[in-house]
C-alpha positions in Angstrom: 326.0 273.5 -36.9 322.5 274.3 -38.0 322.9 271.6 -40.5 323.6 269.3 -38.2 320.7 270.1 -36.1 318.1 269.6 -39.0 319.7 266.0 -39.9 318.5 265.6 -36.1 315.5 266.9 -36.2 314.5 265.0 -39.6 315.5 261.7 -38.3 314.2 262.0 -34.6 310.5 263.0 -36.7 310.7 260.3 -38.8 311.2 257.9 -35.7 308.4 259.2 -34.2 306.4 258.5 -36.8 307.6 255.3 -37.8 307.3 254.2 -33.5 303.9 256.0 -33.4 302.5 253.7 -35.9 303.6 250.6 -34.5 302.6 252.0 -30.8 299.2 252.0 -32.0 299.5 248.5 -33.1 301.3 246.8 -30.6 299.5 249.3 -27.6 302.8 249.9 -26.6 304.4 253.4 -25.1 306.0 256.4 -27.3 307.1 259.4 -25.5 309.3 262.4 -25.8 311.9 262.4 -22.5 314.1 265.1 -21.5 317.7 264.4 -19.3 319.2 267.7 -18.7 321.2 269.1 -16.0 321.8 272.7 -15.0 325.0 273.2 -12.6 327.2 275.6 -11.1 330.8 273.6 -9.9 333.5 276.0 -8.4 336.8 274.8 -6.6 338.6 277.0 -4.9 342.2 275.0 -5.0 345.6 276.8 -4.8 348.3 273.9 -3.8 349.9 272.1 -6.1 348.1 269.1 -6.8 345.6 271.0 -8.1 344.3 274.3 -9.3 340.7 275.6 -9.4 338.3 276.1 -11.5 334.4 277.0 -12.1 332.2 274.9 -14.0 328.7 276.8 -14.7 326.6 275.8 -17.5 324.0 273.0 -18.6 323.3 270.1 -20.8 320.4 268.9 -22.6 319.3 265.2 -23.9 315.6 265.2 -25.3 314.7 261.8 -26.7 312.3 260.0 -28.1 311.7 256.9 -26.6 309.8 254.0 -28.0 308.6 251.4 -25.1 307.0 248.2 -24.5 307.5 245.6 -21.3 310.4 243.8 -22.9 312.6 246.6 -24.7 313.1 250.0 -25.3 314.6 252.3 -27.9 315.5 255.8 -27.5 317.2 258.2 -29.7 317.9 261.6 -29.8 320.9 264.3 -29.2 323.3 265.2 -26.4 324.3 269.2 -26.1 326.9 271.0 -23.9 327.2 274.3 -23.0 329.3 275.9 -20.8 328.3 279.9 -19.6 330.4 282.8 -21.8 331.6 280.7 -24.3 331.4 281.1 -27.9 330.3 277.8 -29.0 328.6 274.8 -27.7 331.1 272.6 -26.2 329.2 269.2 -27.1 326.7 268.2 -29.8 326.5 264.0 -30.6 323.6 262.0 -31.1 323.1 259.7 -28.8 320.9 256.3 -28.9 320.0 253.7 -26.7 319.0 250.2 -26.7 317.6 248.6 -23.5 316.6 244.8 -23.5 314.6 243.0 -20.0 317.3 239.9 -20.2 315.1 238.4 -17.0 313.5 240.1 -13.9 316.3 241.5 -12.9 319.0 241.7 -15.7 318.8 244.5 -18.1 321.3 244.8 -20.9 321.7 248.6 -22.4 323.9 249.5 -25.9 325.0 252.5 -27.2 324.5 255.4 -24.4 324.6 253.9 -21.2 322.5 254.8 -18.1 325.2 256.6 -15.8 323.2 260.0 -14.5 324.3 258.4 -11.2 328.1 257.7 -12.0 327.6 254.1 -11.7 327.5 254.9 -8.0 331.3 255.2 -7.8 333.0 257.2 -4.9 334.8 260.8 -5.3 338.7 258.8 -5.0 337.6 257.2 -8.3 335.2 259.2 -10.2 335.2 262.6 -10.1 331.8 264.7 -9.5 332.2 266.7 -12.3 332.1 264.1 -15.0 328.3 263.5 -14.3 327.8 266.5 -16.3 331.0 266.8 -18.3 331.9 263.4 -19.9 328.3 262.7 -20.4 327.2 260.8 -22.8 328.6 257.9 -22.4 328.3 255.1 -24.7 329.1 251.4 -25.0 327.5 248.2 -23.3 325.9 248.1 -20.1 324.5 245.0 -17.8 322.5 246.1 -14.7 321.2 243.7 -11.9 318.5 245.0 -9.6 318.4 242.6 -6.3 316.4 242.1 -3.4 319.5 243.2 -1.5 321.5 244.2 -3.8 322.6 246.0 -6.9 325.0 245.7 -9.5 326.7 247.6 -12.4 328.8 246.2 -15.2 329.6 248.7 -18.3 332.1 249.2 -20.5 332.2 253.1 -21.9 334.4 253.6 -24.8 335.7 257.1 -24.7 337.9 257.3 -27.9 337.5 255.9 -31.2 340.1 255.4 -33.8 340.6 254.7 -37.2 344.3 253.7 -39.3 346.3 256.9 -39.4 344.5 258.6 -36.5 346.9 260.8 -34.0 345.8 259.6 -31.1 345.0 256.3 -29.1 341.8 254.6 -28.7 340.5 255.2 -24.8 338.2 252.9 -23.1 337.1 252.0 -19.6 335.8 248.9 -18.5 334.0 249.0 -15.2 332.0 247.0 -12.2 330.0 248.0 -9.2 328.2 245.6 -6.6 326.2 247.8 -3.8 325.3 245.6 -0.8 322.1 247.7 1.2 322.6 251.2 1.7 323.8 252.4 4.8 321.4 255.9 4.8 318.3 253.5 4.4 319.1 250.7 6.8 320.8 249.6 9.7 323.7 247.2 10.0 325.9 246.0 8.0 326.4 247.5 4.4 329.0 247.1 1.3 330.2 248.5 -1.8 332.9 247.3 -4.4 334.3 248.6 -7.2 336.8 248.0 -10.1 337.7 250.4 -12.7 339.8 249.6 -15.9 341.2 252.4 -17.5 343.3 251.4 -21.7 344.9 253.0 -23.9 346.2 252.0 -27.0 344.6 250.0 -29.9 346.0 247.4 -32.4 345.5 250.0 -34.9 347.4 252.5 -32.9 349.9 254.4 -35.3 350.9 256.8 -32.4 354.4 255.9 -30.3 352.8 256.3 -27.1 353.0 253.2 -25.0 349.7 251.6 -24.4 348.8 251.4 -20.9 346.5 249.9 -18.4 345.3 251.1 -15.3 343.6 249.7 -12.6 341.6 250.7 -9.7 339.9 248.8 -7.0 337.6 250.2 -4.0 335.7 248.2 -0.8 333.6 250.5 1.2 332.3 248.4 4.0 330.0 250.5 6.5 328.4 249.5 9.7 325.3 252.0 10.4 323.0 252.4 13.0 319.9 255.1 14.6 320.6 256.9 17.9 317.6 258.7 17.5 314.3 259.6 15.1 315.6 260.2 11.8 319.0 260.2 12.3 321.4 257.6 10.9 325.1 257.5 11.7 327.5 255.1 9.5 331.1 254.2 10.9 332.8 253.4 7.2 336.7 253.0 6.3 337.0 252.4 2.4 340.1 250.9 1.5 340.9 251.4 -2.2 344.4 250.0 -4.2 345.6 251.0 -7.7 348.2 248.9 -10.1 349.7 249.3 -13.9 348.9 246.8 -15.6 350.5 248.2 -18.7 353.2 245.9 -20.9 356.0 248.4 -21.5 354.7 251.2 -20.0 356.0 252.4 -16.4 355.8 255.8 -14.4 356.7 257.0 -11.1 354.0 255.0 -9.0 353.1 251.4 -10.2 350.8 250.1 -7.4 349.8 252.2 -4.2 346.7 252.3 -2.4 344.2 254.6 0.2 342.3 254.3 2.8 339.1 256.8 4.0 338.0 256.0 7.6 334.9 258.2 7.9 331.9 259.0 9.9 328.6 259.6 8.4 325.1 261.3 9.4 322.2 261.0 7.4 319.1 263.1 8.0 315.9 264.9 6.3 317.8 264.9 3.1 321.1 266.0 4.4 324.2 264.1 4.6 327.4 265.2 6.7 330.7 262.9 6.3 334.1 263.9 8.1 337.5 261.4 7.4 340.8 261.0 6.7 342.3 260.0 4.1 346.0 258.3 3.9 347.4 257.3 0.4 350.6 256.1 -0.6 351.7 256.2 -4.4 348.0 256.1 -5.3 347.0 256.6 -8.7 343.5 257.7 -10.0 342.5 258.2 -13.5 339.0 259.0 -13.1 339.1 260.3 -9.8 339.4 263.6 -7.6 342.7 264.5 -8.0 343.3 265.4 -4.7 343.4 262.4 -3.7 346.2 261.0 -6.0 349.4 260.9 -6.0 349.8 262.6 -9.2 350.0 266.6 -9.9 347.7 268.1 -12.5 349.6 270.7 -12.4 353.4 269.9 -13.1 354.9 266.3 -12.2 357.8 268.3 -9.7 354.9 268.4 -7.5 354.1 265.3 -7.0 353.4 263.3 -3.9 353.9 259.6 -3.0 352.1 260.2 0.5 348.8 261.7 0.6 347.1 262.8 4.2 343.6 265.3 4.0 341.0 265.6 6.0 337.9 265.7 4.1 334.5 267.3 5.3 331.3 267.1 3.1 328.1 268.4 3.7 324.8 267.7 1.0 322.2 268.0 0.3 319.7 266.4 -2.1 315.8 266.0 -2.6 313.7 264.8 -4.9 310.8 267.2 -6.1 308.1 265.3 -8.0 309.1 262.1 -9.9 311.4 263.9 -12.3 313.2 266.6 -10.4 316.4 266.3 -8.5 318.0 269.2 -6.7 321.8 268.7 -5.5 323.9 270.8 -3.4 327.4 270.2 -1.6 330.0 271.6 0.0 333.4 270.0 0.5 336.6 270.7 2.7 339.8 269.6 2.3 342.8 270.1 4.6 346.0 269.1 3.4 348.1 267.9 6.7 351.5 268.6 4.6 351.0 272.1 3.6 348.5 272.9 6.3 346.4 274.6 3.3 342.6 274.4 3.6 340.6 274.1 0.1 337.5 273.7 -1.0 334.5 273.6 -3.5 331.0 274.1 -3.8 328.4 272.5 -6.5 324.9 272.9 -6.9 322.9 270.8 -9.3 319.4 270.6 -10.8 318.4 267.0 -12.8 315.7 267.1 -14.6 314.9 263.2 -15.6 311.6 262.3 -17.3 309.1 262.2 -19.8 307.9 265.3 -21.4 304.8 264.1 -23.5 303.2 261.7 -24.5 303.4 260.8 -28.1 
């Protein structure tokens, strides 16, 4: 390990100097940045989709970061660490390459952006991997509109080589946001597909390779009664298939649906729904909304019916500084069992120094 952490050092020092030196030429930008996240994640689950857990812990992502108008280049190391345990959980090096393809195109390789999760909703990506399957790492296209935003990415989770044990894992990814319904009024819209493989032509495992897929359309309607206050009227329909060539499992294609009601205000959001799901399948997503038992497939459920309560709240202190806290409900109409979890995050997102 400490070897490891002085081949990082020696080669994050040498990029500064070698960056520095062309800064000065090119009067360009060289800075040290930090992304790191302290949390706390605790779910309090006893049915039997789904046990619970507590997350607490933090990571840490310092970087140097060479910059001009057209491009960037950062490099650095990614860390885990998880409270009470005896080793760090994580330790990569990460780097990033980010190109201005036009005014509003940006192409990323090799650690992606995805602090936000790529903006994807709980049914399909679960909270928790914005500070536990982070970094992520692969090739990224992001479109910044006048209206609208857009995601396209591609993070490749597993590598393999001839003779390795396991399969290759990627997902492959796309999300279009239309407005936002907490910062307007009217109409909004989001959409989202998710690919999740694995397999590879290399694969000397006799797993079947499979392909998942996941699709999500989160229309929302939003409006002011009064001051601050914005309420959004939503109902997200989402729909999942296997697309796999041999491979087949209880639930092939289902879908979900999340009628909800929304209040925005002074930096707190409250949302109460429903949500209905037949045979739905989620690879990424909050289990609790899938058909599909963590804990032993006997417990499995074709039809899925909770009410789901969620109240944040999240603030921006400074440029850099992002504090997140939630609490969520979750009533299961077929065992009539209440559960629950609480998170609360703080983001630190900037530049340290100057180089």
């Amino acid at each position: 390990m400490k070897n490891i952490m002085l081949r990082i050092v020696l080669v994050s020092t040498f990029i500064s100097i070698f960056f520095k030196s062309n800064a000065q030429l090119d009067s360009t930008r060289l800075g040290l940045y930090l992304w790191g996240q302290s949390f706390f994640d605790n779910k309090e689950f006893t049915g039997n989709i789904k046990k619970g857990y507590t997350h607490p812990g933090f990571y840490i992502q310092p970087a140097i970061k060479f910059e001009t108008k057209q491009y960037s280049i950062a490099a650095g190391f990614h860390t885990l660490y998880l409270a009470g345990a005896d080793s760090l959980e994580r330790l990569v090096p990460v780097f990033s390459a980010r190109l201005q393809l036009s005014s509003r195109i940006i192409l990323i390789a090799g650690t992606l952006e995805s602090l936000t999760g790529h903006w994807l909703p709980e049914p399909l990506f679960k909270p928790e991997r914005l500070f536990l399957n982070q970094p992520e790492t692969g090739v990224q296209f992001l479109f910044q509109g006048t209206e609208s935003k857009a995601d396209l990415w591609i993070n490749w989770e597993r590598y393999i080589k001839t003779g390795s044990p396991f399969q290759e894992e990627f997902t492959v990814g796309f999300t279009h946001l239309y407005y936002c319904w907490k910062h307007t009024t009217g109409f909004s819209n989001a959409f989202h597909a998710m690919a999740f493989h694995h397999g590879g032509q290399i694969d000397s495992t006799n797993l079947p390779v499979q392909t998942h897929v996941n699709i999500g359309l989160l229309p929302a309607f939003s409006f002011k009664p009064s001051g601050n206050t914005t309420l959004a009227l939503t109902t997200s329909m989402y729909y999942y298939k296997n697309l796999s060539p041999s491979f087949t499992s209880e639930y092939n294609n289902g879908f979900g649906l999340h009628p909800q009601v929304k209040a925005y205000r002074n930096n707190i959001t409250l949302d109460v729904g429903f949500w209905y799901s037949n045979r739905f399948v989620n690879p990424h997503g909050e289990e609790l909304f899938g058909s599909v038992s963590a804990i032993n497939p006997i417990y499995n459920q074709s039809v899925r019916r909770l009410g789901t309560v969620t109240l944040e709240y999240q603030k921006r202190f400074m440029s850099s500084m992002l504090l997140n806290a939630n609490f969520k409900v979750y009533y299961d109409f077929k065992s009539n069992l209440p559960e629950y979890g609480y998170t609360l995050r703080l983001t630190f997102d900037g530049e340290l120094v100057q180089l």
